[in-house]
C-alpha positions as CSV (number, residue, x, y, z in Angstrom):
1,X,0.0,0.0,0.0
2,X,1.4,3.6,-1.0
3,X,1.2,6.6,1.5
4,X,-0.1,9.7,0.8
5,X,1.4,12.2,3.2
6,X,0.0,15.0,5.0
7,X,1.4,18.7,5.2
8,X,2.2,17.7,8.8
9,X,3.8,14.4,7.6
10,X,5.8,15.9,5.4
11,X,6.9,18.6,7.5
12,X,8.2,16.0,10.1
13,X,9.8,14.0,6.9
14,X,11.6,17.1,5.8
15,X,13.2,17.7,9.4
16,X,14.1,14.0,9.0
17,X,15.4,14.8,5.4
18,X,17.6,17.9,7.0
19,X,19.5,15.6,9.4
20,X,20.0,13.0,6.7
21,X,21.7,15.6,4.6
22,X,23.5,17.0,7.5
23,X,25.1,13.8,8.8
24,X,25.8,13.3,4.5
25,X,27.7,16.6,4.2
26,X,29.3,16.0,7.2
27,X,30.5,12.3,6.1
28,X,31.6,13.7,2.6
29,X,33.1,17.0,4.2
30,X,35.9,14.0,6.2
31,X,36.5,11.9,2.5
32,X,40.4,12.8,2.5
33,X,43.6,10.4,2.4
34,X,44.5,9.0,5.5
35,X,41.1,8.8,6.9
36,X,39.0,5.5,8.0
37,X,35.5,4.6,7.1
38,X,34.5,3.6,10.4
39,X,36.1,7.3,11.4
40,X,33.4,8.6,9.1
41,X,30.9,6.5,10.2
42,X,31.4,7.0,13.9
43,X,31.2,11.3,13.3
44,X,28.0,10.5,11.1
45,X,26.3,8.7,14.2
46,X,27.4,11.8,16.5
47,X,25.6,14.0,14.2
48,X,22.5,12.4,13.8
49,X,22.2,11.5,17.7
50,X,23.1,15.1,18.4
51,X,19.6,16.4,16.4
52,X,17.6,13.5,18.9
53,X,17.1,11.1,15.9
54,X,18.6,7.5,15.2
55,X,20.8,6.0,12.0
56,X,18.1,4.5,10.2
57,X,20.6,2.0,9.1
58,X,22.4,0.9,12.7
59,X,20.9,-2.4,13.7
60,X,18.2,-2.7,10.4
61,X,18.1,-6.3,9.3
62,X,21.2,-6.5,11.8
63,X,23.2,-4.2,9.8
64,X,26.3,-3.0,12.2
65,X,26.7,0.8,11.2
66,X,25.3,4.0,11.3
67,X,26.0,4.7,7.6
68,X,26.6,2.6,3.9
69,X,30.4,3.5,3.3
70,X,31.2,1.9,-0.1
71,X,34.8,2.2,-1.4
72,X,35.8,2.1,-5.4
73,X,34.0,-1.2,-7.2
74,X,32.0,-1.3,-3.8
75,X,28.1,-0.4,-5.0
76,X,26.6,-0.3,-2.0
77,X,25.9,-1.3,1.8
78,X,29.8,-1.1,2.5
79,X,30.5,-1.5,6.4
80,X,32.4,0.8,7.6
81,X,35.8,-0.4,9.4
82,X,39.5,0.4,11.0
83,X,41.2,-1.2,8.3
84,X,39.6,0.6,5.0
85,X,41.6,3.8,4.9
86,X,41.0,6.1,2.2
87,X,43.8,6.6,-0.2
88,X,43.9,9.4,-3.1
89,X,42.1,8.3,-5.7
90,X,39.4,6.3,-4.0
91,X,35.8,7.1,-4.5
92,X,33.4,6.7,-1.6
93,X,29.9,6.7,-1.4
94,X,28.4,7.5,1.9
95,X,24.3,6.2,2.6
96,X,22.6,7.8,5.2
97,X,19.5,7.8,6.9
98,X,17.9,9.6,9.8
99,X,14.7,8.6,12.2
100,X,13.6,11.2,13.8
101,X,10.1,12.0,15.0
102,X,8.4,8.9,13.7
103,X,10.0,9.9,9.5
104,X,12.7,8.6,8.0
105,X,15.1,10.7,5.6
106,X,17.1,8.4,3.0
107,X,20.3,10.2,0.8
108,X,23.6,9.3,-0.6
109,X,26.5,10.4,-2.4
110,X,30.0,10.2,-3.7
111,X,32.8,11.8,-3.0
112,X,36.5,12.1,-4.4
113,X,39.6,11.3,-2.8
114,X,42.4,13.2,-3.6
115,X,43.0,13.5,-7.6
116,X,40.7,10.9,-9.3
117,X,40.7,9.4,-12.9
118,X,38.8,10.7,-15.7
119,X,36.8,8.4,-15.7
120,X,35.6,8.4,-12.2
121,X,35.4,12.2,-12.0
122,X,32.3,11.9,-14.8
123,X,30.9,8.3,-13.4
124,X,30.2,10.8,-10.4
125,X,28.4,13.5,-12.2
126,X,26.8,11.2,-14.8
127,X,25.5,9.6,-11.8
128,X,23.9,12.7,-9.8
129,X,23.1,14.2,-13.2
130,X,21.1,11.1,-14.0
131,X,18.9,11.5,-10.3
132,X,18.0,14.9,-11.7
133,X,16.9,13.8,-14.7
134,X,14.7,11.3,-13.2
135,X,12.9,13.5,-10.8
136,X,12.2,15.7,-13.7
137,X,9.5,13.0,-14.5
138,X,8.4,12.5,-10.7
139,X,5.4,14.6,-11.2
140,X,1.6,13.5,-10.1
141,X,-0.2,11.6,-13.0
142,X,3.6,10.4,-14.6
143,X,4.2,6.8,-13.8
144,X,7.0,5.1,-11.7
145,X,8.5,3.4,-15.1
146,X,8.7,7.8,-16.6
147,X,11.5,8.1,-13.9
148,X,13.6,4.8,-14.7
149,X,13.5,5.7,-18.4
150,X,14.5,8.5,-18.0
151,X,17.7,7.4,-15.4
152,X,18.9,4.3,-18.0
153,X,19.0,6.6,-21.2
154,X,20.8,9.4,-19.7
155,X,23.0,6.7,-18.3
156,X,23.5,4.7,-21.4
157,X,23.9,7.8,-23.3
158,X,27.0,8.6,-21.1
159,X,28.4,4.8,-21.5
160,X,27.9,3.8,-18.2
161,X,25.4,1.2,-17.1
162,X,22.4,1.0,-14.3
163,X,22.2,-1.6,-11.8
164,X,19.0,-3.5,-12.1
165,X,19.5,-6.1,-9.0
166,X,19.2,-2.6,-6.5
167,X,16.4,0.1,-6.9
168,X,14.9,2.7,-5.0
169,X,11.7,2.8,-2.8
170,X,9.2,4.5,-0.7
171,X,9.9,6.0,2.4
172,X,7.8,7.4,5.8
173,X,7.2,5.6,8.7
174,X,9.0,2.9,7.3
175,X,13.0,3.3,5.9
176,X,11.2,1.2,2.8
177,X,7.8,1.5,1.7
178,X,5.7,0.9,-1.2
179,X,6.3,1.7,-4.2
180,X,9.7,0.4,-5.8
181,X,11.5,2.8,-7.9
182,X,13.9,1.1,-10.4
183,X,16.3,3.2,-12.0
184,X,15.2,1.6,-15.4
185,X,11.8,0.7,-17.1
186,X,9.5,1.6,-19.7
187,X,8.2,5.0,-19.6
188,X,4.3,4.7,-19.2
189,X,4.2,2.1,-17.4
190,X,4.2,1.1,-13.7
191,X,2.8,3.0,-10.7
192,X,0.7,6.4,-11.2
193,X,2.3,8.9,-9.3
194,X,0.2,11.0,-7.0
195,X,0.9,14.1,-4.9
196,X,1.9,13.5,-1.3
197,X,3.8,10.5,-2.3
198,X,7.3,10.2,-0.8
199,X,10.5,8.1,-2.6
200,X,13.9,7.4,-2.8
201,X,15.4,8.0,-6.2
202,X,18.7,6.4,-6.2
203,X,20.9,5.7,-9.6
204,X,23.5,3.1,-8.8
205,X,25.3,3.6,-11.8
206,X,28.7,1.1,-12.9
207,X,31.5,1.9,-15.5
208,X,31.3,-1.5,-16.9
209,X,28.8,-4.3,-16.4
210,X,25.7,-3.2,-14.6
211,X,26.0,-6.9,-13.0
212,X,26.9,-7.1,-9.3
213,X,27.6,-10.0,-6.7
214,X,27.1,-9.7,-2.7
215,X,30.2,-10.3,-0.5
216,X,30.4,-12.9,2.3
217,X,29.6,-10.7,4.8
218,X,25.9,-10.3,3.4
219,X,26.0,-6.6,2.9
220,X,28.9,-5.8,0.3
221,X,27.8,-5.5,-3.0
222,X,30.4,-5.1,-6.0
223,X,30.8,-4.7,-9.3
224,X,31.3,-8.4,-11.0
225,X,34.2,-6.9,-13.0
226,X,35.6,-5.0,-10.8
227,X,35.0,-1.4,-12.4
228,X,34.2,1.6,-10.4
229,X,30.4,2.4,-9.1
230,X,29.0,5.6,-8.2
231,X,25.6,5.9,-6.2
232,X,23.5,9.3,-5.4
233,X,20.1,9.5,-3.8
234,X,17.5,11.9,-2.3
235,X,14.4,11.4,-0.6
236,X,11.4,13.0,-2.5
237,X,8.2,14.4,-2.4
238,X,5.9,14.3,-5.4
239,X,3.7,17.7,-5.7
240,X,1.7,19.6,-7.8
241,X,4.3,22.2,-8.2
242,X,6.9,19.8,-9.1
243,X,9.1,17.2,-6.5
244,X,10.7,18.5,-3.3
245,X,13.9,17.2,-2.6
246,X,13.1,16.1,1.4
247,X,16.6,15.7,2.5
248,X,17.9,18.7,1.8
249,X,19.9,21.2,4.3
């Protein structure tokens, strides 16, 4: 079943949204040489317990961390630990989510380490570029498939590939709700959007094979060739005057 929110829901969703983005910032803001990702992680739980929320992610299906901290050919769900320690060149992308008030707030990025390839530099910005062009289609009446279209052919255009095994979703009261948002499909087809609604856009987008495999840990996903991934996400609202970008600060 699919939400419709409130004005007073999404109010409380975009304070949620704020601290998501906060604690974000604040992990990219620490991406430099030398640093650890359970550094990052451990300052990103500060931040968020300093605002009276909790890491949406810390303890969720048993998950160990506060935030996703994905290294290089890592997609996503990367745990954070002592003995990852960013070098120049690395590309990190940092999940984060905040509960605060009864609302989650859901966002990612990536961030550069250092002096990074060519390559990786654009991966990034096709990647957040390609988020924008989705939510350009996140309007009430367009379906869910108008915003995967529109994801996979910027991405394709740019020679980089979606991955299909890891989409997007709902979120409120739940970290994941109803409906799924895959960053591909058929435009015209899927879910009706409606005003009120409240998603997660997130292009996972790969420099080679859109195929993936998970690690032994459970979490760990990677690229199956071992090419670079870059991830960015927002939590939005759908509206009558366009979508809202929730976690926002």
């Amino acid at each position: 079943m699919i939400a419709i929110k409130s004005a007073a829901q999404l109010s409380l969703m975009r304070d949620a949204g704020r601290i998501a983005a906060e604690a974000r910032a604040l992990g990219g803001s620490l991406v430099r040489e030398g640093v650890t990702t359970s550094h990052i992680d451990a300052k990103i739980r500060a931040c968020i317990l300093s605002h009276g929320a909790h890491p949406s992610f810390l303890g969720y299906a048993g998950f160990p961390a506060s935030a996703c901290i994905s290294v290089n050919d890592q997609v996503i769900h990367g745990i954070p630990s002592p003995e990852t320690v960013l070098k120049n060149g690395d590309i990190v992308k940092i999940d984060v989510g905040a509960f605060y008030k009864g609302y989650h707030g859901d966002c990612a990025a990536t961030f550069a380490v250092g002096s990074v390839s060519d390559e990786a530099r654009r991966l990034i910005e096709v990647t957040e570029d390609s988020f924008y062009k989705g939510i350009e289609q996140a309007l009430p009446e367009h379906r869910i498939g108008d915003i995967g279209a529109a994801i996979e052919g910027f991405v394709r255009e740019n020679g980089f590939t979606v991955v299909r095994d890891f989409i997007g979703h709902g979120v409120g009261e739940k970290l994941h709700e109803d409906p799924e948002v895959p960053n591909f499909g058929v435009a015209g087809r899927g879910v009706r959007l409606r005003s009120g609604m409240t998603i997660a856009v997130e292009p996972m987008v790969n420099a080679g094979t859109w195929r993936v495999k998970t690690l032994s840990d459970g979490w760990t996903v990677k690229t199956l060739d071992g090419r670079l991934s870059a991830h960015y996400e927002n939590t939005i609202c759908v509206s009558d005057n366009g979508p809202v970008i929730l976690t926002a600060v």
